[in-house]
N, C-alpha and C positions, 0 to 999 in steps of 0.2 A: 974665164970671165974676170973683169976688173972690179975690186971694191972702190965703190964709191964713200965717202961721207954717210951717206945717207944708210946703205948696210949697216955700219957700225950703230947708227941710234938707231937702226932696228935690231939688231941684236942686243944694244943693252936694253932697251923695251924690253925685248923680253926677260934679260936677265933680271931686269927690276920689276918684273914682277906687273908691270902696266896693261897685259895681257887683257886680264879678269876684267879690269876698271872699263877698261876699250868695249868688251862682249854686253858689258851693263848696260853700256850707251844705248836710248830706245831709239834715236834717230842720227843718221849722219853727220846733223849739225852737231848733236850732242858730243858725237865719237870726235867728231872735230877738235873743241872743245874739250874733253880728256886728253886728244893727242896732242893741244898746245899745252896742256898745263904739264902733262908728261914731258916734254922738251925741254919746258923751263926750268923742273925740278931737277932734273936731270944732269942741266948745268954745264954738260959736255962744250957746247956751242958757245953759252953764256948767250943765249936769243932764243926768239920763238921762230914757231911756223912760217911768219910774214920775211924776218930776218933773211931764214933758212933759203926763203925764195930766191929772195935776191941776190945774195949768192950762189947757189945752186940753179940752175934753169930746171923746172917742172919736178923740186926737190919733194913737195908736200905729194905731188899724184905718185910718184916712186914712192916716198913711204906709205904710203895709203894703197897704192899696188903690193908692196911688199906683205903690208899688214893682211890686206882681203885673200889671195894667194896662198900664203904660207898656215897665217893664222885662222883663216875663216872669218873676218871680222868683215861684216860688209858694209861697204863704203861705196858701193854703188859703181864700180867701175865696173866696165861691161867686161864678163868671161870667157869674151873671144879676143881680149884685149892681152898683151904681152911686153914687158918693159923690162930692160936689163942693160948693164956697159960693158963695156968692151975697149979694148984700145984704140977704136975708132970713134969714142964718147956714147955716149946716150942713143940705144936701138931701141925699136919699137915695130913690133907688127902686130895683123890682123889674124886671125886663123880662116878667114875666107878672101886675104890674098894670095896671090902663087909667085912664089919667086920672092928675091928679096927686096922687094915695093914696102918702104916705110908708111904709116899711116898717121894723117895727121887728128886723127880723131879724139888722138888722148884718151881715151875709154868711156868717153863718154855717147852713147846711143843715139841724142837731138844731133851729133855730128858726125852719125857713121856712114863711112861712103860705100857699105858695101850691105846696106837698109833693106835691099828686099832677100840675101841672101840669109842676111841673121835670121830674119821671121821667118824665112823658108825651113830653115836651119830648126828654129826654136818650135814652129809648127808640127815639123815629122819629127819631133823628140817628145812631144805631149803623150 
C-alpha cells in the first residue's frame, strides 16, 4: 500500500493529540470543523481542508475515512465503504460488490448503488 499526503496528517492527528477533540464533536459538522482547525494548527500543509482538496482529489473523505475506520470517530461514511492507494492512485470499494468493480458512491448511502443489498445486509444483522 502507498502513503499518500493524506496518511501523514492522519498520523500526526494522531500524534498531536486531535483524536479526543474530534470524539467531542456532537455533530459531523462540528468534527468538520475540529478537523479544519486541526489542519491549520498543525501547519504541516500551511492550508486547510478546502486547500487540501484541491490538491488532493477526495483528500477531506480519505481523511474522514481514515479518521472513522481506524479511530472510531464518526463522520458518517457508510461501513461497507473502503478507501485506500496503491500504485495505481486512489481505490475504492464496496463490500457488496464482487470482483474489483470501483464504486462511485464515495460512502455516502443517498448514492449507493448497491441500496437494497445494504438494508438487506443491515436488516438480517438487527
Amino acid at each position: 500500500m502507498v502513503q499518500s499526503p493524506i496518511d501523514y496528517i492522519h498520523k500526526e492527528i494522531k500524534f498531536r493529540g486531535f483524536i479526543e477533540k474530534l470524539k467531542s464533536g456532537k455533530s459531523v459538522k462540528e468534527k468538520v470543523r475540529i478537523l479544519n482547525d486541526a489542519v491549520i494548527s498543525m501547519n504541516i500543509t500551511k492550508c486547510e481542508l478546502a486547500d487540501l482538496e484541491s490538491n488532493y482529489q477526495n483528500a477531506t473523505l480519505y481523511l474522514t475515512f481514515l479518521l472513522q475506520s481506524e479511530d472510531n470517530i464518526d463522520f458518517g461514511v457508510c461501513p461497507h465503504y473502503k478507501m485506500w492507494y496503491n500504485r495505481n492512485g486512489e481505490q475504492n470499494r464496496c463490500r457488496f460488490n464482487t470482483g474489483p468493480t470501483q464504486v462511485n458512491c464515495k460512502g455516502l448511502l443517498k448514492k449507493c448503488e448497491n441500496l437494497e443489498r445494504y438494508r438487506d445486509f443491515e436488516t438480517a444483522n438487527l
